[in-house]
C-alpha positions as CSV (number, residue, x, y, z in Angstrom):
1,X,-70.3,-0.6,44.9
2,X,-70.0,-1.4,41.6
3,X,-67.1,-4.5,40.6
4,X,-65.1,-3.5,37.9
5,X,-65.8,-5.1,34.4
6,X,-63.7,-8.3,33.8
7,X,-60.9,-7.6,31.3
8,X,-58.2,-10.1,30.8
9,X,-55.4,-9.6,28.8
10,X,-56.0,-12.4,26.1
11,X,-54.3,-14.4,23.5
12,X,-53.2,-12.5,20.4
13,X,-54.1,-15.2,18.3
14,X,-56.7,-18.3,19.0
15,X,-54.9,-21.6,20.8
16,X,-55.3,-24.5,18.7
17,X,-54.3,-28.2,18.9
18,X,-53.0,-30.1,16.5
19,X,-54.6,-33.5,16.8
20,X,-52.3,-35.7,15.4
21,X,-49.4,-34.7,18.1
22,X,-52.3,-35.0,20.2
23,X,-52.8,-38.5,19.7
24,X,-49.4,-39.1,19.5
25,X,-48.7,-37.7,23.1
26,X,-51.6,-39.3,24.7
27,X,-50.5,-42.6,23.3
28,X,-46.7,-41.6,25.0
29,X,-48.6,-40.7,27.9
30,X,-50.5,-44.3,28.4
31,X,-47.6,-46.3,27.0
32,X,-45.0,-44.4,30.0
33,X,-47.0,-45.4,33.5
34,X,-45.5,-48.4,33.6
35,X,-41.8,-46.9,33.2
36,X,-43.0,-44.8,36.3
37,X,-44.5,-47.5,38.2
38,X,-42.3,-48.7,41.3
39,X,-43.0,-52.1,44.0
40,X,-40.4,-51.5,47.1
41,X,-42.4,-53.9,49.8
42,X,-39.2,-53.7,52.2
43,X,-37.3,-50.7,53.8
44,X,-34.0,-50.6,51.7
45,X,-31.7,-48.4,52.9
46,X,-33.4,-44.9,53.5
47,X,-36.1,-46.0,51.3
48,X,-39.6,-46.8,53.0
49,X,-41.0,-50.4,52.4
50,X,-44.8,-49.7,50.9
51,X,-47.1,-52.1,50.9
52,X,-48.9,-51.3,47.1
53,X,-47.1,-50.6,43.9
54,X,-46.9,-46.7,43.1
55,X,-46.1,-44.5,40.6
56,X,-43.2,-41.7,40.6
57,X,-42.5,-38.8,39.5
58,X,-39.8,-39.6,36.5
59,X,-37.7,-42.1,35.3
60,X,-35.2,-40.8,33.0
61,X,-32.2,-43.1,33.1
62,X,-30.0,-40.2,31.8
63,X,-31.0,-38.0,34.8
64,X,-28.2,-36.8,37.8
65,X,-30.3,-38.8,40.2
66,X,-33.2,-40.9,40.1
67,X,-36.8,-41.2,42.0
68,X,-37.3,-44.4,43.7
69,X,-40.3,-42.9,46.3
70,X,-43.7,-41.9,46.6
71,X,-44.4,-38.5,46.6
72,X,-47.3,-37.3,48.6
73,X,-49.1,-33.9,46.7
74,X,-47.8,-35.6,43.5
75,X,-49.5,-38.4,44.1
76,X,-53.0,-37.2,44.6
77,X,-52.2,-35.2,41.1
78,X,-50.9,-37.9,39.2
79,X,-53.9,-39.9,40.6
80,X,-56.2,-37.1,38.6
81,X,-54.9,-38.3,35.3
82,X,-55.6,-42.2,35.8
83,X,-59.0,-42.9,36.3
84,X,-59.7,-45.5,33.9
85,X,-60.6,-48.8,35.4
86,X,-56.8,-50.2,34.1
87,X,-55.3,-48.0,36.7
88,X,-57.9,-48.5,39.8
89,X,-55.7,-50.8,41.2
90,X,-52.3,-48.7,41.2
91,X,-54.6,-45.5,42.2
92,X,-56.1,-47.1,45.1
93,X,-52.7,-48.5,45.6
94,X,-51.4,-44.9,46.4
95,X,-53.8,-43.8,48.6
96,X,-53.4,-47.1,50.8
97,X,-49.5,-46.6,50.7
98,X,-50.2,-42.5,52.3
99,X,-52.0,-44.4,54.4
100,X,-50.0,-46.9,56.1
101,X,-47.1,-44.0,56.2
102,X,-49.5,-42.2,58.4
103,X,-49.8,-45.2,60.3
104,X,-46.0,-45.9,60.6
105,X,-44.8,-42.2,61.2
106,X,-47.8,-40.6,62.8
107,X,-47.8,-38.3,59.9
108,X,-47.3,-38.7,55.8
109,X,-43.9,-37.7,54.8
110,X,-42.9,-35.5,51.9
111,X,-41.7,-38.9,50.6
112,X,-41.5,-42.6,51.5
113,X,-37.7,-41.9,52.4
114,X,-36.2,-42.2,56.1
115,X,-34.9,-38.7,55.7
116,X,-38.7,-36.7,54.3
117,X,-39.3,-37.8,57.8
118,X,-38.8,-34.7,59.5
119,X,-41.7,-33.0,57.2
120,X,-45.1,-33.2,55.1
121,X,-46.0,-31.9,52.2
122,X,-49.2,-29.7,51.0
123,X,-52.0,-31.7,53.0
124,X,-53.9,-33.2,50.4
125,X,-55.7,-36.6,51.8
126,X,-59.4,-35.7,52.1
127,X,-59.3,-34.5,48.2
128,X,-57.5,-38.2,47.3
129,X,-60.1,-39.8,49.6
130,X,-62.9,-38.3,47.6
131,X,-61.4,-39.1,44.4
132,X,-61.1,-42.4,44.7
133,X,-64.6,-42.5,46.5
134,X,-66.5,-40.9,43.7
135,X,-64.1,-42.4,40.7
136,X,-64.6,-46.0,42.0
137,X,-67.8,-45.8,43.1
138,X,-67.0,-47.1,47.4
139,X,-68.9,-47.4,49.7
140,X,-69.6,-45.6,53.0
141,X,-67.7,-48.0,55.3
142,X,-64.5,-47.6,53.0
143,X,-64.7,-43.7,53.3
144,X,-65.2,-43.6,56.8
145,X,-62.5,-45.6,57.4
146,X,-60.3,-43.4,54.8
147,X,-61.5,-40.2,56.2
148,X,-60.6,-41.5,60.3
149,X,-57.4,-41.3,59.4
150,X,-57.6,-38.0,57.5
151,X,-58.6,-36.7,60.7
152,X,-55.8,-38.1,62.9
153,X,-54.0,-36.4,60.0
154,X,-55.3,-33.5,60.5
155,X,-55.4,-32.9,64.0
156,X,-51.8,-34.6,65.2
157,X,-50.1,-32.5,62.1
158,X,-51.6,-29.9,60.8
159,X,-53.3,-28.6,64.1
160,X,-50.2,-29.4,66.5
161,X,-49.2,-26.3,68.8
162,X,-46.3,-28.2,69.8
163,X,-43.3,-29.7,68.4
164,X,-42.2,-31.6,66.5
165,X,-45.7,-31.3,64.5
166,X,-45.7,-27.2,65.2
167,X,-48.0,-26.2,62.4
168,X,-50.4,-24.6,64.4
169,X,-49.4,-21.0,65.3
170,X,-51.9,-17.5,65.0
171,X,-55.7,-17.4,65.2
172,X,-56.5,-21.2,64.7
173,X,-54.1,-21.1,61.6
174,X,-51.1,-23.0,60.3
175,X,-48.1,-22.8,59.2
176,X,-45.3,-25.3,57.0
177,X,-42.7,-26.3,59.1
178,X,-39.8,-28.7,59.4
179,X,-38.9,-30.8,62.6
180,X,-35.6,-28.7,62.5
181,X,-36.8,-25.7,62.8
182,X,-35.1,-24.6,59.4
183,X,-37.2,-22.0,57.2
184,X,-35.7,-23.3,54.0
185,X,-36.8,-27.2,55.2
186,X,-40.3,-25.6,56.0
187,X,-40.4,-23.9,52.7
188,X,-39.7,-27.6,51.1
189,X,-42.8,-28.6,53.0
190,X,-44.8,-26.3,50.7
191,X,-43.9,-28.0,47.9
192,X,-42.7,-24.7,46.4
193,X,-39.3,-24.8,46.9
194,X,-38.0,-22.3,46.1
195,X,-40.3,-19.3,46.0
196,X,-39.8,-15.6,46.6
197,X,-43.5,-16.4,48.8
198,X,-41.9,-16.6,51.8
199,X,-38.7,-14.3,51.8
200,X,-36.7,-17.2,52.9
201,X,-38.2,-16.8,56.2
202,X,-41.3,-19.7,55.9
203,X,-41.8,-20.2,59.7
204,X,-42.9,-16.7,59.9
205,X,-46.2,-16.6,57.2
206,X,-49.7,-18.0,57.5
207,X,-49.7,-19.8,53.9
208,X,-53.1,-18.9,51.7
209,X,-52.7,-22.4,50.1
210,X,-52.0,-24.7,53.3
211,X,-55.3,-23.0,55.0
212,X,-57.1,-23.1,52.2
213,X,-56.6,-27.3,52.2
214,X,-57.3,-27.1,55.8
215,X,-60.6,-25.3,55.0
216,X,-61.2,-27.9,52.2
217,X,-60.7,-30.8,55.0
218,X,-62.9,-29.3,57.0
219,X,-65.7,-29.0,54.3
220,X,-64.9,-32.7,53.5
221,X,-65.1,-33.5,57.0
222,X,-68.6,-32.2,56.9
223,X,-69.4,-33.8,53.9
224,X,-68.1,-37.1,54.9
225,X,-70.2,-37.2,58.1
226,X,-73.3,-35.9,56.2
227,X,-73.1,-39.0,54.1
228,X,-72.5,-41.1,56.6
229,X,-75.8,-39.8,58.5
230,X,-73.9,-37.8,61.3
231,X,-75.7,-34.5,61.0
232,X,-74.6,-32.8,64.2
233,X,-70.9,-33.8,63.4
234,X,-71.0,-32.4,59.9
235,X,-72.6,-29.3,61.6
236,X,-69.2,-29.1,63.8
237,X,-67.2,-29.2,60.9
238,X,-69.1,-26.4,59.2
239,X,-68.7,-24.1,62.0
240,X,-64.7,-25.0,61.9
241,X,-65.0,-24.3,58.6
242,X,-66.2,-21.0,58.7
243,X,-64.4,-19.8,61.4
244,X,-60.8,-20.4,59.9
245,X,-62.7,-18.6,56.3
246,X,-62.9,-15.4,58.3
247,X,-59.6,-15.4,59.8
248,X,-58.4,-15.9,56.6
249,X,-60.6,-13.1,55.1
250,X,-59.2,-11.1,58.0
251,X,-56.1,-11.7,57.3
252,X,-54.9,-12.7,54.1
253,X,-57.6,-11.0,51.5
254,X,-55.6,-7.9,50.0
255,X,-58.9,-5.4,49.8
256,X,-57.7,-2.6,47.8
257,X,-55.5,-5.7,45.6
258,X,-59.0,-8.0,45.4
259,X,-56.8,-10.9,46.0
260,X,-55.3,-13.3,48.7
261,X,-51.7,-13.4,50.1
262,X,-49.5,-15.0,52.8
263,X,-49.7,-13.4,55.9
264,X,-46.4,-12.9,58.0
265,X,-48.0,-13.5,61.0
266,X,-44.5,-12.8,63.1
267,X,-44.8,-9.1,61.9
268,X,-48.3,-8.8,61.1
269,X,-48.4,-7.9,57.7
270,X,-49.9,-9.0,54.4
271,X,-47.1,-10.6,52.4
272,X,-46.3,-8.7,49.0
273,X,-45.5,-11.7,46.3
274,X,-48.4,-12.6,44.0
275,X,-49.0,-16.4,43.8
276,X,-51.0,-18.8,42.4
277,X,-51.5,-20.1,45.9
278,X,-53.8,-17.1,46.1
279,X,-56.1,-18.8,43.6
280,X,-56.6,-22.2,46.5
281,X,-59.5,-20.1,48.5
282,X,-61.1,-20.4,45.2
283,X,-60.6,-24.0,44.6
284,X,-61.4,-25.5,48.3
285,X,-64.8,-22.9,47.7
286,X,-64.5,-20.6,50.2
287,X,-64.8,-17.6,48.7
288,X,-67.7,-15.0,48.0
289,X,-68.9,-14.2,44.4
290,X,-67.6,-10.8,44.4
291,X,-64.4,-12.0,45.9
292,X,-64.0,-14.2,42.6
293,X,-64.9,-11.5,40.2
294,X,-62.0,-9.4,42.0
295,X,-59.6,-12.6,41.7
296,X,-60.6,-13.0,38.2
297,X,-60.1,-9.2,37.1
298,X,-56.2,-10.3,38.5
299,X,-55.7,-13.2,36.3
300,X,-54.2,-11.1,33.5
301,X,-51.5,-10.7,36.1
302,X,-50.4,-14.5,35.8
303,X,-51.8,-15.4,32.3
304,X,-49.0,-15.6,29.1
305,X,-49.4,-17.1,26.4
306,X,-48.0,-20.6,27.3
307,X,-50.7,-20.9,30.5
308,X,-50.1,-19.1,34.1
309,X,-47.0,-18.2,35.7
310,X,-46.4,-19.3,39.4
311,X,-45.7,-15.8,41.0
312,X,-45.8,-12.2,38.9
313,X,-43.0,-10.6,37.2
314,X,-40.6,-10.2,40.3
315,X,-40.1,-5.9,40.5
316,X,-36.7,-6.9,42.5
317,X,-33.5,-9.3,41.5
318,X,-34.6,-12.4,43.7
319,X,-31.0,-13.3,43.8
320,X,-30.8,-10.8,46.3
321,X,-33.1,-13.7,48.4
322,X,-31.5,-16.5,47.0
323,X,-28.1,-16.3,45.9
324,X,-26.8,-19.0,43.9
325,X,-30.2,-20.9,44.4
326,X,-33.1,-20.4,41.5
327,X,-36.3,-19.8,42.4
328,X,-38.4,-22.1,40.2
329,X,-41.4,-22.0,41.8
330,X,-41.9,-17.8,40.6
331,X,-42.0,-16.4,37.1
332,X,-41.4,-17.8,34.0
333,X,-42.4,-21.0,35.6
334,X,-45.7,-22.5,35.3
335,X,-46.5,-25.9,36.6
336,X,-49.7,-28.6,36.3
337,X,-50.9,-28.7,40.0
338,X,-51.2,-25.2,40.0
339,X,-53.2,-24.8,36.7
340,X,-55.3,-27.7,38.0
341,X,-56.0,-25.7,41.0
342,X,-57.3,-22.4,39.5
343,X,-58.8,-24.2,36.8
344,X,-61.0,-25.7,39.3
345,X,-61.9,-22.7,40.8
346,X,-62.5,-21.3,37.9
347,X,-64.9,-23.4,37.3
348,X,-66.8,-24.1,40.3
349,X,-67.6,-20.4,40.5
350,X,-69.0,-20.4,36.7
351,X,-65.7,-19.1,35.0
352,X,-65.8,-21.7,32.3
353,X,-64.3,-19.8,29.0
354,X,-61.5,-18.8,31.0
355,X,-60.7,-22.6,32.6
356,X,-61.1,-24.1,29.1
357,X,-58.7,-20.8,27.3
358,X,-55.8,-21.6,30.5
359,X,-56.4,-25.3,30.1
360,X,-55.7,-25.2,26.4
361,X,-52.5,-22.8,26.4
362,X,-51.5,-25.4,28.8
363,X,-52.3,-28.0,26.6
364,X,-50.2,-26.6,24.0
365,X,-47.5,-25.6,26.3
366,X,-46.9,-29.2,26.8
367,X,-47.5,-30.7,23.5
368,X,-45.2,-27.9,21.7
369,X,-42.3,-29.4,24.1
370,X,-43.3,-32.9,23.4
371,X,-43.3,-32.7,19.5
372,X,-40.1,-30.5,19.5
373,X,-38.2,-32.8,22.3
374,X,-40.0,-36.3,22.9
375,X,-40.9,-35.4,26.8
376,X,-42.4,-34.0,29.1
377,X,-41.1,-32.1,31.7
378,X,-42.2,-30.9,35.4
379,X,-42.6,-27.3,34.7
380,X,-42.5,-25.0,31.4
381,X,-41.2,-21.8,30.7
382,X,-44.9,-20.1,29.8
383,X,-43.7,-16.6,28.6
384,X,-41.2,-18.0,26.7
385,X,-41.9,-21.6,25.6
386,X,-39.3,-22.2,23.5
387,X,-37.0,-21.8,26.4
388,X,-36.3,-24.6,29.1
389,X,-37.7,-23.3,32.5
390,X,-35.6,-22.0,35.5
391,X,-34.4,-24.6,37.4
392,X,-34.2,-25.0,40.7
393,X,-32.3,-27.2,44.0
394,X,-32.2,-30.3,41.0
395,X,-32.1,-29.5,37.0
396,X,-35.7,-30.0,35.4
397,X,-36.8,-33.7,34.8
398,X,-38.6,-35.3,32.2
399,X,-41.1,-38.0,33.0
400,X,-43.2,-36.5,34.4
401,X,-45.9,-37.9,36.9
402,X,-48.1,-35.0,37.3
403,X,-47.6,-32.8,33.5
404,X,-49.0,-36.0,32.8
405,X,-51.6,-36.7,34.3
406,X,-53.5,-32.9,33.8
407,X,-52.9,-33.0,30.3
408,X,-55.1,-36.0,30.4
409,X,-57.2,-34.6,32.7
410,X,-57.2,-31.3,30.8
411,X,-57.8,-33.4,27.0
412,X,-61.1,-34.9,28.9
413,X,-62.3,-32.2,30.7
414,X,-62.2,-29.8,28.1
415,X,-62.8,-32.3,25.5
416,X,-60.1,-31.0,23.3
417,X,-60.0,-34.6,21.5
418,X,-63.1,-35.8,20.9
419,X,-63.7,-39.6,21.3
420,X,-61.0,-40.1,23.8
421,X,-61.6,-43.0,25.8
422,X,-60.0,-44.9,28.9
């Protein structure tokens, strides 16, 4: 059967940057790390002693409350945005700290605070592993160490059928959860809280995103044994590999909608909320062409002006879900990590003009704030960027860690300033 021809719902008018704010934001950018860096060697209170310095997510004195921990998804992100030599120290830093929390707590928690203890966050190790591996130029004795850990990770966490680690749950697939058991506490596991994804009921859905990492372990698994001259291993991981890719096709790919969704796995049905987190299949490279060309043909769904929204124009008042809480992970709100992640998949399945178009709306997104308000911020209001973006549990911070870092990543990538250097 014919696909249907690829129509996206462009800009009215070309993106551009202006390269003098550019300069001037990049130079704000590489002058702020060290406002962001943090060196807590001893447990203080319910903060978690780490043994490397680290970077957090903002440092805005002014702010209702302050970060003093490592974050774990934020710091692989962050990570993507300092891979200059200067920073291979503080990087490498990061990944040890993750580490040695693994270590300590048989499992890495949301944050290096006493009380994250009870959950994770998007599992995101292997891809931080790799990073450093290919950025730095290691060596195979350092990755196998690295990934032996990643797999402790893996299999005492993310594949536990049991509590307090009950992430395992329907067809060899996972879930987010919280040691108590609270579908709002699993949802903060997610790292999209809060989101309309879910219903409020979190224990109950098969995320697309949270498999899709595990399928991207997996795949580094393989990888990660192929370098290190294990063949029949790598083989083992393969065949993991693609056996949690068709339970996921099975499941989760919408094939009238040509897209992927959560799966509520307590009723067995298809969840209904468009996501971004439907674009991590196509990141972690488990996906078919055609599959892509249908996900691609959706992106208009997402795609404003000011870069990609997290969820679709909600049909229904999501305070009907919420109440007095925001959703902020949903529509108007775009954030970096999640641009970063369909970018990527964009681009590993050839759909370059489109990566470098979102990457450049985001671009401008971010420097249109900066030149108007001398920040950045966590998340942007991309079908109105003149507004401030919903908030959430905590108001909006400036700083920030990972807006950051995929600009940088974004400017280089896309080379939207030529002669940008370390």
């Amino acid at each position: 059967m014919d696909l249907p021809q690829i129509k996206l719902q462009l800009p009215k008018r070309p993106i551009t940057i202006d390269q003098d704010l550019l300069n001037k934001a990049l130079k704000y950018v590489d002058s702020y790390w060290k406002k962001l860096e943090r060196h807590h060697n001893e447990d203080s209170g319910t903060l978690v002693g780490l043994p490397y310095p680290y970077v957090v997510p903002a440092a805005d004195p002014n702010a209702q409350f302050r970060f003093e921990e490592q974050y774990y998804w934020d710091s692989y992100f962050t990570a993507l945005g300092m891979t200059g030599a200067k920073h291979q120290i503080l990087v490498e830093g990061m990944l040890e700290n993750l580490l040695f929390l693994f270590r300590r707590f048989g499992m890495i928690p949301n944050a290096s605070r006493m009380y994250f203890t009870s959950r994770s966050q998007p599992p995101i190790l292997t891809s931080f592993i790799f990073h450093v591996y290919e950025t730095f130029t290691k060596d195979s004795e350092w990755l196998r160490q690295k990934i032996d850990v990643a797999k402790d990770e893996y299999e005492k966490v993310w594949m536990s059928k049991g509590h307090p680690q009950w992430h395992n749950v329907h067809r060899g697939l996972s879930r987010y959860y919280d040691i108590n058991m609270l579908h709002d506490l699993a949802e903060a596991e997610s790292g999209w809280d809060m989101t309309p994804r879910f219903e409020r009921k979190c224990l109950d859905f098969l995320p697309v995103d949270l498999n899709a990492l595990l399928y991207k372990y997996e795949t580094d698994f393989a990888r990660a044994a192929e370098i290190l001259g294990d063949t029949a291993q790598s083989a083992d991981w393969s065949r993991k590999a693609r056996s949690r890719m068709n339970a996921m096709d099975d499941l989760m790919w919408g094939k009238l909608r040509g897209f992927y969704f959560d799966y509520n796995y307590q009723r067995g049905v298809l969840g209904d909320i468009w996501s971004l987190a439907g674009f991590y299949p196509m990141w972690a490279g488990m996906v078919t062409p055609e599959q892509a060309k249908k996900m691609v043909f959706n992106l208009d769904k997402f795609e404003r002006r000011g870069g990609l929204t997290a969820t679709t124009r909600p049909l229904i008042d999501y305070s009907v879900l919420f109440g007095s809480l925001k959703a902020q992970w949903a529509y108007p709100n775009g954030w970096a990590p999640l641009h970063y992640i369909v970018i990527e998949g964009l681009k590993r399945y050839g759909y370059h003009e489109h990566a470098k178009r979102i990457a450049t709306e985001w671009v401008a997104t971010n420097l249109k704030w900066f030149d108007k308000n001398g920040v950045f911020l966590e998340k942007y209001n991309v079908v109105n960027n003149k507004k401030s973006p919903v908030e959430g549990l905590y108001p909006s911070q400036t700083g920030f860690g990972w807006s950051n870092a995929i600009l940088v990543n974004f400017v280089k990538e896309f080379n939207l300033k030529e002669g940008l250097s370390d």
